[in-house]
C-alpha positions in Angstrom: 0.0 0.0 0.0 2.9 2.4 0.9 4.7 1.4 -2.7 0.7 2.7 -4.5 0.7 6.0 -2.4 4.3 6.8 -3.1 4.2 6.2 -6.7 0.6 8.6 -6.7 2.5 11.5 -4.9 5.4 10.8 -7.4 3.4 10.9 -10.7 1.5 13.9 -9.0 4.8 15.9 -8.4 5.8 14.5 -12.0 2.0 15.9 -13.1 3.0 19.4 -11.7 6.3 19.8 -13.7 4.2 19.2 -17.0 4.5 15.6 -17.3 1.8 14.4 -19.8 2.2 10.7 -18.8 2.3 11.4 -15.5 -1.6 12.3 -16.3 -2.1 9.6 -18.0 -1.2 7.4 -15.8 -3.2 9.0 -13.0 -5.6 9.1 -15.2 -5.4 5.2 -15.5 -4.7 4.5 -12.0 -8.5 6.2 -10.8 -10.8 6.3 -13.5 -12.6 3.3 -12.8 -12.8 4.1 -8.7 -13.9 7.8 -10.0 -16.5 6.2 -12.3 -17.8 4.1 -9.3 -17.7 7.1 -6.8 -18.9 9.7 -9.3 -22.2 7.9 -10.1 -23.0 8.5 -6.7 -23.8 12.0 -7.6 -25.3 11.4 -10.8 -26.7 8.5 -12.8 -25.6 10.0 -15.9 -23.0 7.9 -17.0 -21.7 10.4 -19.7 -21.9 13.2 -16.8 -19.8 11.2 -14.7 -17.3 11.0 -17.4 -17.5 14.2 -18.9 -16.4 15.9 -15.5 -13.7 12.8 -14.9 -12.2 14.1 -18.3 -12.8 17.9 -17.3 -11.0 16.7 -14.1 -8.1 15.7 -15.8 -8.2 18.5 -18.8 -8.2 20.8 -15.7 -5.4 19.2 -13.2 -2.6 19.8 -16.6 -4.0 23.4 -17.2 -4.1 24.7 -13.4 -0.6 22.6 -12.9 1.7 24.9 -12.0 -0.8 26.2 -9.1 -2.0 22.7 -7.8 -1.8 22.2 -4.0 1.1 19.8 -2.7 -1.4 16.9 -0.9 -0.1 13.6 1.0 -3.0 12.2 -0.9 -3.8 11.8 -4.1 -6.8 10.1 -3.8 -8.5 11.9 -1.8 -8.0 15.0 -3.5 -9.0 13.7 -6.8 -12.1 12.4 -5.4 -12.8 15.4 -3.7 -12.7 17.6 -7.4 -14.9 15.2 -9.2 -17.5 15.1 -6.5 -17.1 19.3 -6.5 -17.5 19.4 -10.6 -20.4 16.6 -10.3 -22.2 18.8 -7.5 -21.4 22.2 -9.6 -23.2 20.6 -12.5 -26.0 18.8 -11.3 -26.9 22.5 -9.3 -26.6 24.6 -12.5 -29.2 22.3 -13.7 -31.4 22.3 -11.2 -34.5 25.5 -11.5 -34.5 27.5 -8.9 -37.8 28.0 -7.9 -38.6 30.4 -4.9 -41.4 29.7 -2.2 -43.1 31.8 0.4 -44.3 30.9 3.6 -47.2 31.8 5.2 -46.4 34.7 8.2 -47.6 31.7 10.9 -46.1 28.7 9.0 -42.6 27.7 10.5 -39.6 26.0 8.3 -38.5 22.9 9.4 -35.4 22.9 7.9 -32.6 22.1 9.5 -30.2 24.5 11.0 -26.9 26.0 9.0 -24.7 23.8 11.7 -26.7 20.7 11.0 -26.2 21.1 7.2 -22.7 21.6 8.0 -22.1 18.7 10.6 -24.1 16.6 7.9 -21.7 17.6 5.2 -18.4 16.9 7.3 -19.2 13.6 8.4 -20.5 12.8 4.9 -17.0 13.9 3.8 -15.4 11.6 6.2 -17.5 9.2 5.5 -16.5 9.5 1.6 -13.1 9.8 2.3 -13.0 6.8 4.5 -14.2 4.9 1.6 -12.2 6.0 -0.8 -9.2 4.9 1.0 -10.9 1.8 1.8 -11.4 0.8 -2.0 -7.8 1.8 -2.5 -6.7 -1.5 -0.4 -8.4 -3.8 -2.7 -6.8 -5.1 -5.4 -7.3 -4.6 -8.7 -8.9 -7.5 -9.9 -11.1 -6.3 -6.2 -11.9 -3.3 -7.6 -12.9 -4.0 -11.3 -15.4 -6.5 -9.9 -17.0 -4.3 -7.6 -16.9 -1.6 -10.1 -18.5 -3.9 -13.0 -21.2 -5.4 -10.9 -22.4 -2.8 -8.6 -21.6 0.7 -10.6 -22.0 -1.3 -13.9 -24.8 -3.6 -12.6 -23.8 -6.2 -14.7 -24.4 -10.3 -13.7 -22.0 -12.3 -11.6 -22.0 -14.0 -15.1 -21.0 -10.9 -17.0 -18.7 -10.4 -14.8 -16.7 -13.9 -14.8 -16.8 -13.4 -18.6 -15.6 -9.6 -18.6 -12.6 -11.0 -16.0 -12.0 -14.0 -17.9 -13.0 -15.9 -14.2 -15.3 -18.8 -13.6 -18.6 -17.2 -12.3 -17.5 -19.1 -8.9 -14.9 -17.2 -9.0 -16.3 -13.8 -9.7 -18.6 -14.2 -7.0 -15.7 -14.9 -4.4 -13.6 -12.0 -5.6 -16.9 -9.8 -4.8 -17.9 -11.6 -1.8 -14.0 -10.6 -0.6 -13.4 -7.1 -1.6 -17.1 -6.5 0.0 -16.0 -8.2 3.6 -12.8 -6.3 3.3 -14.6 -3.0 2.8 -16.7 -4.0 5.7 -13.8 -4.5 7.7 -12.1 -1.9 7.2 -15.0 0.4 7.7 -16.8 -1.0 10.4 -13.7 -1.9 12.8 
């Protein structure tokens, strides 16, 4: 695990100096874990790539001012979810209500929003580094059947697996979540 985050922080300092590869092969590292996280925040699956891309386009333009972060991951997660939200808000009408002079609003306060957000940001970013602990072959099965939706049998055939097979490498990467999650 320490090897993956030191070559991350690598190709990001490589990224900052103008290294097109270096993109590239963030770029090849995440985008199925920002596919799977992103569709979170939208079910457009052309959305979710569109601002992936626009992630990227935007991380080699705005180089020379990116932050220095101990975590790659995170950070890149964080952006996507950010151009996702901007999105998905532009397209959403605004459309203004009055209340009554004796009707209260229950909605919740500006510190519940905010203690809502943070520990849904911890709860993100807790996952995030969760999924980065699976494996590969971990995370293309989880991403195939649960982002993708696709069969156990798709799956196995996508993977080149028995279906047996698939289902153990899903039944595994999903206890491992768990435990790292839940312990």
């Amino acid at each position: 695990m320490e090897h993956y985050k030191n070559r991350t922080l690598v190709l990001w300092a490589k990224l900052k100096d103008g290294d097109v590869r270096a993109m590239g092969d963030l770029y090849d590292i995440y985008v199925d874990e920002l596919f799977a996280y992103g569709m979170q925040f939208s079910k457009d699956k052309s959305h979710v790539m569109d601002a992936i891309h626009d992630l990227f386009l935007n991380l080699y333009k705005y180089r020379k001012t990116l932050a220095v972060t101990d975590n790659v991951t995170f950070y890149l997660f964080r952006s996507l979810k950010n151009n996702i939200l901007k999105v998905e808000n532009k397209n959403r009408a605004f459309v203004p209500f009055l209340l009554d002079q004796d009707e209260k609003c229950d909605e919740p306060s500006i510190e519940d929003l905010i203690c809502s957000e943070e520990f849904e940001e911890k709860r993100e970013y807790n996952l995030a580094k969760a999924i980065t602990k699976l494996s590969k072959k971990q995370r293309k099965a989880l991403f195939l059947r649960y982002t993708e939706e696709r069969s156990y049998e798709d799956v196995a055939a996508i993977m080149n697996v028995s279906v047996q097979t698939s289902r153990t490498i899903i039944y595994r990467a999903v206890k491992s979540l768990r435990k790292q999650l839940f312990t």
